[in-house]
N, C-alpha and C positions, 0 to 999 in steps of 0.2 A: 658345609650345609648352608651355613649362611649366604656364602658367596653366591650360589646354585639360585637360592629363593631369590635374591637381589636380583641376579640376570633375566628368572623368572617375571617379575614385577616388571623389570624395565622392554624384556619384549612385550610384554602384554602394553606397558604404557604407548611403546612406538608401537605398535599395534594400532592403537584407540587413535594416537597421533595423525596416521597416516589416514583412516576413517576422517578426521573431521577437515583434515588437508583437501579429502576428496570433495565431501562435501560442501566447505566452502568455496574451491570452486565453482562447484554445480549452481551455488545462490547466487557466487558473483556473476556467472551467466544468465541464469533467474534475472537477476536486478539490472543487467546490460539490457537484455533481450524485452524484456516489458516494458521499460525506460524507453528504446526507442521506439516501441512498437504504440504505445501511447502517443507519444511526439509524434510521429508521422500521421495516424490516423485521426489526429487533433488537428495539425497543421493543414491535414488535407479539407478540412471544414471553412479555412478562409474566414473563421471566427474574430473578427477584431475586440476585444473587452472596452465596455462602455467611457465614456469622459464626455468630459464637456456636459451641454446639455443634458443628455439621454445620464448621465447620471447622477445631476441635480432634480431630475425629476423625480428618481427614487425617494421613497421614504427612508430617512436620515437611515436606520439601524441597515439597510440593504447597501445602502451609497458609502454606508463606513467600511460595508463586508468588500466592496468592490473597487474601495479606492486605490489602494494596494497595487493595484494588477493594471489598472485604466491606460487606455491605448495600446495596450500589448497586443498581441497576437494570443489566442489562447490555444497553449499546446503543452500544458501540464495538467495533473490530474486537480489538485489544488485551485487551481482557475477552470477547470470544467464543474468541480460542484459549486466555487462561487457563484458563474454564470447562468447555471442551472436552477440554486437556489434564491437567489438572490434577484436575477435581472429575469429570468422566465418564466418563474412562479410566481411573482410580482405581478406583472402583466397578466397571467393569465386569470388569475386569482380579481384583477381588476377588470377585467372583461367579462366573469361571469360574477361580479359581488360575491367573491370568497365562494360560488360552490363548486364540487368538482364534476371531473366528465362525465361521471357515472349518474349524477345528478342529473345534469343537462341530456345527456341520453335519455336517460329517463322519461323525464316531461316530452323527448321529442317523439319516440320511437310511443309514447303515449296519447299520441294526436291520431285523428282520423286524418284521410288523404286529403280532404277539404281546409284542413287547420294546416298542415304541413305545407300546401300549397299558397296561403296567405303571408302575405309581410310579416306577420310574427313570427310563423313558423320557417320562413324562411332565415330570418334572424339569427334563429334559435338550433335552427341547421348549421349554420352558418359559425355559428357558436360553438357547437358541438365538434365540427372538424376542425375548426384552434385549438380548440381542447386538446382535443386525441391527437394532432402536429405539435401542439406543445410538452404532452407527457409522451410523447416517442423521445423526443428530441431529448427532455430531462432525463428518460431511462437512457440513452446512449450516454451522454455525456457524464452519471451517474456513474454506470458502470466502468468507464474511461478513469472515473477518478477510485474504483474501488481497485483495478488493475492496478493503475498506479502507487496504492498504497500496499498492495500484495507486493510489490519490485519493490518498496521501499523497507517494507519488513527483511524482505529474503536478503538485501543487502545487507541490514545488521546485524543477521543473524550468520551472516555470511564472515562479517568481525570478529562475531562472537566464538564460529568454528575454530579460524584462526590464528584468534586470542587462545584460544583453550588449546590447540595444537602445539605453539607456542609455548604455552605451559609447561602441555605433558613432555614434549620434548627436552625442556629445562630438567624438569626431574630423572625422565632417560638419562640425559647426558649423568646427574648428580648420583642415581641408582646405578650403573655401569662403575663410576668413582670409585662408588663405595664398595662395590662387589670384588673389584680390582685389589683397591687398598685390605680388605679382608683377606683375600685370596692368598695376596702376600704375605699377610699375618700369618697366615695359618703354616704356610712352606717355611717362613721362620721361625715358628714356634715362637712368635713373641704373644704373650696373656693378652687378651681384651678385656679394657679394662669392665666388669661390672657394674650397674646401676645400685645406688645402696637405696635401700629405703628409707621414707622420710620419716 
């Protein structure tokens, strides 16, 4: 009866085993396929990451986030939200005294066609499409870095399957043992020894 249960336990464990076997390849595919799919689609931007000049002009707290990365190529997710937060929210945020598109929309699309057509309003046009090219650009590269962190999850989580396949398998192997060594107990009639009470 023992034996049975044991064999029991250990197909169900190589059961679960092969479950997370499957799985974590599926992630390490997950974390291949978004990996490069980030890398190319960054690459393909011709994004070079600030130095020199262009990032001593930052304000120190952006120029620390940026130093890290400076003259590289940006084609990880990591350096797409540096770039984003750091070197094109900077500027943009400088261009319109901290306010955002929806702001500067605002005051434009709020002008009669005479005020629009004046040097201010044109400015302020002018203004407003930075804007809206600068927060396209932050949400692409945004999103470039939020993909990236999904591949970099699914990869660990891809360890962790595994890991834990790993495991169960360890105890398979150790439940089978034990099921074995029982087994033969029992055709020999030799006693198992009892647990006494404490």
């Amino acid at each position: 009866m023992r034996s049975t249960l044991d064999k029991l336990v250990s197909v169900t464990g190589l059961a679960l085993a092969a479950v997370l076997l499957i799985a974590g390849g599926l992630l390490t595919w997950a974390n291949t396929f978004i990996g490069d799919q980030v890398h190319d689609q960054l690459s393909m931007q011709g994004i070079t990451m600030p130095e020199g000049d262009a990032l001593a002009a930052l304000p120190k707290a952006d120029a620390n986030a940026l130093k890290e990365y400076a003259g590289s190529p940006m084609d990880t997710g990591p350096e797409a939200k540096a770039y984003a937060n750091h070197y094109i929210l900077v500027h943009m945020n400088a261009a319109s005294d901290g306010q955002t598109y929806n702001e500067v929309s605002g005051q434009y699309v709020g002008m009669t066609d005479e005020q629009k057509a004046s040097p201010e309003g044109q400015a302020l046009g002018g203004l407003r499409q930075t804007l809206f090219m600068g927060n396209t650009l932050r949400g692409l590269l945004l999103y470039g870095y939020a993909f990236a962190t999904i591949g970099t999850i699914a990869g660990i989580a891809a360890y962790v399957s595994f890991a834990g396949a790993l495991a169960l398998l360890v105890l398979v192997g150790l439940g089978l043992w034990h099921a074995r060594r029982v087994q033969v107990s029992e055709s020999t009639g030799t006693p198992q020894a009892v647990p006494q009470p404490v």
